[in-house]
C-alpha positions as CSV (number, residue, x, y, z in Angstrom):
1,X,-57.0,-31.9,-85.8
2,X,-56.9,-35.7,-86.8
3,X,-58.7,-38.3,-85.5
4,X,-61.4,-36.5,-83.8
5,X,-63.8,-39.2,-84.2
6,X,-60.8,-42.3,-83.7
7,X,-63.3,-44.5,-81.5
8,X,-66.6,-43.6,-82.2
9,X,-67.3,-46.4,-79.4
10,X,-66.1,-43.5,-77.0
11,X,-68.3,-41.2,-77.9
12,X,-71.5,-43.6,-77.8
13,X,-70.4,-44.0,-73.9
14,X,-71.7,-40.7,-73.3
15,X,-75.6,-41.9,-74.7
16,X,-78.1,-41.6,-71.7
17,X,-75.7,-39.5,-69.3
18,X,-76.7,-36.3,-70.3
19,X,-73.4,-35.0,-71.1
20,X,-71.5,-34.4,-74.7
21,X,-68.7,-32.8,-76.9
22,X,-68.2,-30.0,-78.7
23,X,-66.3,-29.1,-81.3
24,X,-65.2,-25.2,-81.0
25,X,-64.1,-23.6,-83.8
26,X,-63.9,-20.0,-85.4
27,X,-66.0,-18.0,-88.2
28,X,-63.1,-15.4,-88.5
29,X,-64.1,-13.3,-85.8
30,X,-63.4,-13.7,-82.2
31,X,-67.1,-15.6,-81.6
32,X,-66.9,-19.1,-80.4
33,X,-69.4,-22.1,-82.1
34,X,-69.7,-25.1,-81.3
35,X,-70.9,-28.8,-82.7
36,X,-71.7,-31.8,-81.4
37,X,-68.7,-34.0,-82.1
38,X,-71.0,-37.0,-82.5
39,X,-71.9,-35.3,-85.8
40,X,-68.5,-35.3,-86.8
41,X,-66.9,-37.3,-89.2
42,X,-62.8,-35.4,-89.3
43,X,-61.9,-31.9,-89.8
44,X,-59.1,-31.3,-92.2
45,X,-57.4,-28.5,-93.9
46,X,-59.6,-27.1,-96.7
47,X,-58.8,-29.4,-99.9
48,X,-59.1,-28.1,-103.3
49,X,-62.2,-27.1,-104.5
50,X,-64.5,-27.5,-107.5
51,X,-67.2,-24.8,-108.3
52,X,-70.3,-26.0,-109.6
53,X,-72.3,-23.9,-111.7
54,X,-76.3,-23.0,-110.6
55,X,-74.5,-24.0,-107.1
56,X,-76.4,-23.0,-103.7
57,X,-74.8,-18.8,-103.1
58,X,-73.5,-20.2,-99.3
59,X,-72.0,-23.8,-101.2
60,X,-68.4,-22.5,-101.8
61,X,-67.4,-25.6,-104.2
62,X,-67.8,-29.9,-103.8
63,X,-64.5,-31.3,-102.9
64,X,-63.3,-35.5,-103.5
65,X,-63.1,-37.1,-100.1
66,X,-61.9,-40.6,-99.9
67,X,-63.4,-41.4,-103.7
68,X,-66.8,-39.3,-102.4
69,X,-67.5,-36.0,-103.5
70,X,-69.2,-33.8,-101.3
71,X,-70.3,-30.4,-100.9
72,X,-68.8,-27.7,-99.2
73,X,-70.7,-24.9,-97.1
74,X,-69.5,-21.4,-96.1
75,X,-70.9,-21.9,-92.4
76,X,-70.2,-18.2,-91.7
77,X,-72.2,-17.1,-94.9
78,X,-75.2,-19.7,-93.8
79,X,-75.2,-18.0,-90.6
80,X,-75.9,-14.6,-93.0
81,X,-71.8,-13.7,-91.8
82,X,-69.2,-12.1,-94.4
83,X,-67.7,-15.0,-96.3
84,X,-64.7,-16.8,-95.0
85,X,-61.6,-15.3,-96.4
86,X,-57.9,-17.2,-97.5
87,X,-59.8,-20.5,-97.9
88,X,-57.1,-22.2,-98.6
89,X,-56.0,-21.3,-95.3
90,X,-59.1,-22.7,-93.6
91,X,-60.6,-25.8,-92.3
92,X,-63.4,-28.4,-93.2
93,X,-65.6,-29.6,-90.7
94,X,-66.5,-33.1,-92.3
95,X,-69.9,-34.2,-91.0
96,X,-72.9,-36.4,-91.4
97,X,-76.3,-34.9,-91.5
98,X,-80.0,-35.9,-92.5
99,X,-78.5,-39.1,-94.0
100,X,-75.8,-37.1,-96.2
101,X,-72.5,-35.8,-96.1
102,X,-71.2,-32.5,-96.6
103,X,-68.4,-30.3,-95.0
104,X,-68.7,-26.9,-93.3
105,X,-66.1,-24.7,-94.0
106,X,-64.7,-22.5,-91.0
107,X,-61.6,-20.5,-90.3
108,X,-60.4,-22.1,-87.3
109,X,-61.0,-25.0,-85.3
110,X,-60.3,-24.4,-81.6
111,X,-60.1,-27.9,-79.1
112,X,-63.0,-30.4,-77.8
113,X,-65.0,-29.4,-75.0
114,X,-66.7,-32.2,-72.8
115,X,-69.8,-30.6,-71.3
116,X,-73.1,-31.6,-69.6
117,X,-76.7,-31.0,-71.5
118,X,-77.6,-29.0,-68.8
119,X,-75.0,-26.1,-69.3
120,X,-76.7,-26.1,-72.8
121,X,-79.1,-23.1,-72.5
122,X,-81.7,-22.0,-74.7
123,X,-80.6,-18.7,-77.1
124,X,-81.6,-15.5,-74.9
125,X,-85.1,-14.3,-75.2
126,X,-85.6,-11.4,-77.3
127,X,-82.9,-13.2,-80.5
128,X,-84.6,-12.7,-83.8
129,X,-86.7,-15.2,-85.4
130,X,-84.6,-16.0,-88.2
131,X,-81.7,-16.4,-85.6
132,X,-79.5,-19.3,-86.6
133,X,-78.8,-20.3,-82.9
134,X,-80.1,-23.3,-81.3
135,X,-78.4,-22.9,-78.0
136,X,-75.7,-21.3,-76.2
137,X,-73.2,-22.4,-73.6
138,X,-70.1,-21.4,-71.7
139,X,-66.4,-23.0,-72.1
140,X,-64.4,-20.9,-69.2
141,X,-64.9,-17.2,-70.5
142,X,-66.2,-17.3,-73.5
143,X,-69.7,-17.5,-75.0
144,X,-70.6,-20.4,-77.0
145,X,-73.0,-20.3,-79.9
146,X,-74.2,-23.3,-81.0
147,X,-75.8,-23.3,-84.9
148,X,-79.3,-24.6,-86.1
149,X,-78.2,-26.8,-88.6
150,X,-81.6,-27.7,-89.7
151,X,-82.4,-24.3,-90.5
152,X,-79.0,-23.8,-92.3
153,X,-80.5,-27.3,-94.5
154,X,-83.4,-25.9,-94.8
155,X,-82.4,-22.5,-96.2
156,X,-79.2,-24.1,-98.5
157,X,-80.2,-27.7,-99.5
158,X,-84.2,-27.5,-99.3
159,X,-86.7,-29.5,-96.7
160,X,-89.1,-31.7,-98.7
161,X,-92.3,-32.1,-97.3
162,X,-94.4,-34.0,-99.8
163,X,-96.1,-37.2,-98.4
164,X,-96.7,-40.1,-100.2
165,X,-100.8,-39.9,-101.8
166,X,-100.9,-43.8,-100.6
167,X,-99.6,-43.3,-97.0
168,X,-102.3,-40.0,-96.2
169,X,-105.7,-42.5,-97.9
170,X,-103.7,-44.9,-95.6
171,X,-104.3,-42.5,-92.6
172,X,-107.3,-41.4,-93.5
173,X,-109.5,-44.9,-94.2
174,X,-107.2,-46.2,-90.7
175,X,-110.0,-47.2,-87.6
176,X,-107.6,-47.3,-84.7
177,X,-108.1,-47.3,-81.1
178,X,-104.9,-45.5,-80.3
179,X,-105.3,-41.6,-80.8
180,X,-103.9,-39.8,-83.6
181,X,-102.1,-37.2,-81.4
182,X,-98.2,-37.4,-80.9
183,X,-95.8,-35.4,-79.0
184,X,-92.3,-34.1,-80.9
185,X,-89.7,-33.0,-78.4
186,X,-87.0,-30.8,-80.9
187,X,-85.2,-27.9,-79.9
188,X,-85.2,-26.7,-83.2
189,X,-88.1,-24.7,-84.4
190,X,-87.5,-25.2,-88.1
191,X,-87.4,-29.1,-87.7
192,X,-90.5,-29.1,-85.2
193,X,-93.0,-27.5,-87.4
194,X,-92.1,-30.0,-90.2
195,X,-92.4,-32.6,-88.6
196,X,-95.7,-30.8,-87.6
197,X,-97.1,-29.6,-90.7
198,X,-95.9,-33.1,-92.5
199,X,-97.5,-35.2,-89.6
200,X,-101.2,-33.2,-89.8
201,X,-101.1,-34.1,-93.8
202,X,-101.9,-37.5,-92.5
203,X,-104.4,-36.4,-90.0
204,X,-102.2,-36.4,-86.4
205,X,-102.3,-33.5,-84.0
206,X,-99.2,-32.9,-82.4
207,X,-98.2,-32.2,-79.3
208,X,-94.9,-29.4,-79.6
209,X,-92.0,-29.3,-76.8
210,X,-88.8,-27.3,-77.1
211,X,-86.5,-29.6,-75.4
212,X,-86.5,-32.6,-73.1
213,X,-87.5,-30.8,-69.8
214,X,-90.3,-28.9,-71.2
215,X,-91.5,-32.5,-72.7
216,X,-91.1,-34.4,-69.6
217,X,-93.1,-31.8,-67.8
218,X,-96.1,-31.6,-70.5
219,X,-95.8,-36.2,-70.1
220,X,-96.5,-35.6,-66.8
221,X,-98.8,-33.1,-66.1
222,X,-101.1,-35.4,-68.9
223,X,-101.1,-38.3,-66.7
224,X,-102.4,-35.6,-63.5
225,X,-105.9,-36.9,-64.6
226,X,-105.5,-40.7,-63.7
227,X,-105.9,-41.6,-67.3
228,X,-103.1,-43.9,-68.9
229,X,-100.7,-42.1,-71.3
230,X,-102.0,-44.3,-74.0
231,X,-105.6,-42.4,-74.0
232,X,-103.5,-38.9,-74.6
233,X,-100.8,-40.0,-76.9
234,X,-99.9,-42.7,-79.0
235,X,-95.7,-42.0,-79.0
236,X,-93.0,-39.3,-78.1
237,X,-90.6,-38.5,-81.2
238,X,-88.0,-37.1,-79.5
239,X,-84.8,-35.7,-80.9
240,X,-81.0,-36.4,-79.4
241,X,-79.2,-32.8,-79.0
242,X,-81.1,-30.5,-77.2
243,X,-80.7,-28.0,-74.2
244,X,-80.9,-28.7,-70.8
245,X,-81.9,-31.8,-71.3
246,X,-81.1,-34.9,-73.9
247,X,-83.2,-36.8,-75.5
248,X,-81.5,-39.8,-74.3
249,X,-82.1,-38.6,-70.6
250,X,-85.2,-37.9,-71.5
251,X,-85.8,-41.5,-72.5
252,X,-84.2,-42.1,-69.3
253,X,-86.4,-40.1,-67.2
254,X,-89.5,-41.9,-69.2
255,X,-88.6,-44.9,-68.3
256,X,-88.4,-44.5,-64.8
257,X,-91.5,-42.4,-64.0
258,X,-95.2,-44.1,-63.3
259,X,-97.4,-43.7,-65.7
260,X,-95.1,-43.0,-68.4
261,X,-93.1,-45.8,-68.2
262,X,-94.6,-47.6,-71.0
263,X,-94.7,-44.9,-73.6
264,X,-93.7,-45.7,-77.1
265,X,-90.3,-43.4,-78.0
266,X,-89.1,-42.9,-81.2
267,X,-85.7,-41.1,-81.4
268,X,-86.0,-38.8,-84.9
269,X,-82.9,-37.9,-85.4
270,X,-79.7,-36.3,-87.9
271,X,-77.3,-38.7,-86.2
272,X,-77.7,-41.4,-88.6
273,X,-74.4,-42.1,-89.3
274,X,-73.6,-44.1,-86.0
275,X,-77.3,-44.5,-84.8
276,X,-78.0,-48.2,-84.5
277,X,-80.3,-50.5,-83.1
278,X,-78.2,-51.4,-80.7
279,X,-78.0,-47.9,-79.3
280,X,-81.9,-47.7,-79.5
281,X,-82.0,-50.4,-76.8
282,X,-79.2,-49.3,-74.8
283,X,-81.2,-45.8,-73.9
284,X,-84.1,-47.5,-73.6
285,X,-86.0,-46.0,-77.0
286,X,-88.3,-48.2,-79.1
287,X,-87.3,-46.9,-82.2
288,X,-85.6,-44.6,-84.4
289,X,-85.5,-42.7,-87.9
290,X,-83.1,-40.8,-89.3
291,X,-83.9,-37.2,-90.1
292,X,-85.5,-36.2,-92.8
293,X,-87.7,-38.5,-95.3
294,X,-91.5,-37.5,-94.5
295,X,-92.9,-41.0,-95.6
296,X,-90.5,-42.5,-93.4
297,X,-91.8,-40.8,-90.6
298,X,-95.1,-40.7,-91.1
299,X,-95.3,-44.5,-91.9
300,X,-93.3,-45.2,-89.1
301,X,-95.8,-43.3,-86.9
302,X,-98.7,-44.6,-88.9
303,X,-97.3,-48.4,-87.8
304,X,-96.9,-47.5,-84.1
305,X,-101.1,-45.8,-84.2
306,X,-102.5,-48.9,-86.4
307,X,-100.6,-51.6,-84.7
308,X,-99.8,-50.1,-81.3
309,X,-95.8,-51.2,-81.8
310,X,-92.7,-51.7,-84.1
311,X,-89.8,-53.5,-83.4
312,X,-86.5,-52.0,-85.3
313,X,-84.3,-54.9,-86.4
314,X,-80.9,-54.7,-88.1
């Protein structure tokens, strides 16, 4: 399937209307998954691979792409499936995640759904914990399962979570009238509590939402007392993909609502690869990092609660 990401410009049109693309593709079964095709950098027939020794179990080998090599995962294995079988008769999904590139290897790739956030459901009460699903939707008959790609990084490439000593005597010796309590909106549960646990190293309770309804709804109900945002909460740090709804509608809806209007929004998020400033101001966000450096964030956050504001430039 070339040229799935031809115009990435067309893609970017979809920002702040609630709506994306998924990739479908096959683990070897007859189960449908799905990825956000913003994440997506081409898919192509699995190259040759390279084994590396002491290599990650679910890393089937690192493969040269364009003069870059880059490793390859056994998606069905992360997902604690049997391992993909013929290989070389599979595909790689080439993407951009947390600020690196790697490919996920899958048996079949399917066709390019355009859908709305809102037929994006939550995974069905009662999955286990360790479930790797982040969502689920429906394209015509068939069930969609959509993966939690930070838990897959977590579990395969490892989630630091150390903070800079400087940044958290920073925080502590900080007198600031803003209040060290933020709100993170993530549908994933692995990336919410770290940003949680790294964020309370530096001394900031957090405020947790699943997705970008749920957040609205908690923004709201803490203005029900009269008193500004501002007293509550110094900033939202909102991620992009989630169910029901986006974090760019969620900006949206931010924007438009009194007493909430003039929140500070940062957008923490794994789509760094075509995430830029001009995007930021287009769905009406403040600012953005890309996922996951825990100094960045927390200095980031640190600079908004000591200063009340950053600009992003560049």
């Amino acid at each position: 399937m070339p040229g799935v990401l031809d115009s990435v410009d067309s893609r970017t049109q979809l920002a702040g209307t609630n709506r994306l693309e998924l990739l479908l593709f096959r683990l070897g079964g007859r189960q449908l998954y799905g990825i956000n095709v913003f994440k997506v950098q081409e898919v192509i027939r699995c190259p040759r691979l390279s084994r590396m020794p002491r290599s990650h179990e679910k890393v089937v080998g690192v493969a040269n792409l364009r003069n870059r090599t880059i490793p390859i995962m056994d998606l069905s294995l992360s997902i604690n499936n049997s391992a993909i079988k013929n290989v070389a008769e599979s595909f790689v999904i080439v993407t951009e995640y947390n600020r690196n590139i790697q490919g996920f290897l899958v048996k079949a790739v399917d066709r390019i759904a355009n859908m709305t956030w809102k037929e994006i459901l939550p995974p069905p009460k009662g999955s286990d914990v360790g479930s790797y699903l982040t969502a689920v939707t429906h394209v015509g008959d068939e069930l969609v399962e959509i993966i939690d790609v930070e838990k897959i990084f977590a579990d395969v490439m490892g989630m630091p979570e150390d903070v800079d000593e400087d940044l958290i005597r920073q925080a502590v010796g900080m007198d600031s009238g803003s209040p060290r309590r933020v709100m993170i909106v993530d549908d994933s549960s692995v990336a919410r509590n770290q940003m949680k646990r790294v964020l309370e190293k530096a001394g900031i309770e957090c405020l947790v939402a699943n997705d970008g309804q749920q957040g609205y709804e908690m923004l709201t109900n803490l203005i029900k007392d009269g008193a500004p945002l501002k007293e509550h909460i110094s900033m939202v740090i909102s991620d992009i993909e989630m169910p029901i709804m986006d974090g760019y509608t969620l900006t949206t809806q931010i924007r438009k609502t009194p007493g909430l209007e003039d929140a500070y929004i940062m957008l923490h998020t794994s789509l760094s690869g075509v995430f830029n400033t001009s995007m930021v101001k287009k769905v009406g966000a403040d600012y953005f990092v890309p996922k996951f450096k825990p100094d960045d964030l927390v200095s980031s956050v640190l600079s908004v609660i000591n200063k009340g504001y950053i600009e992003q430039t560049g």
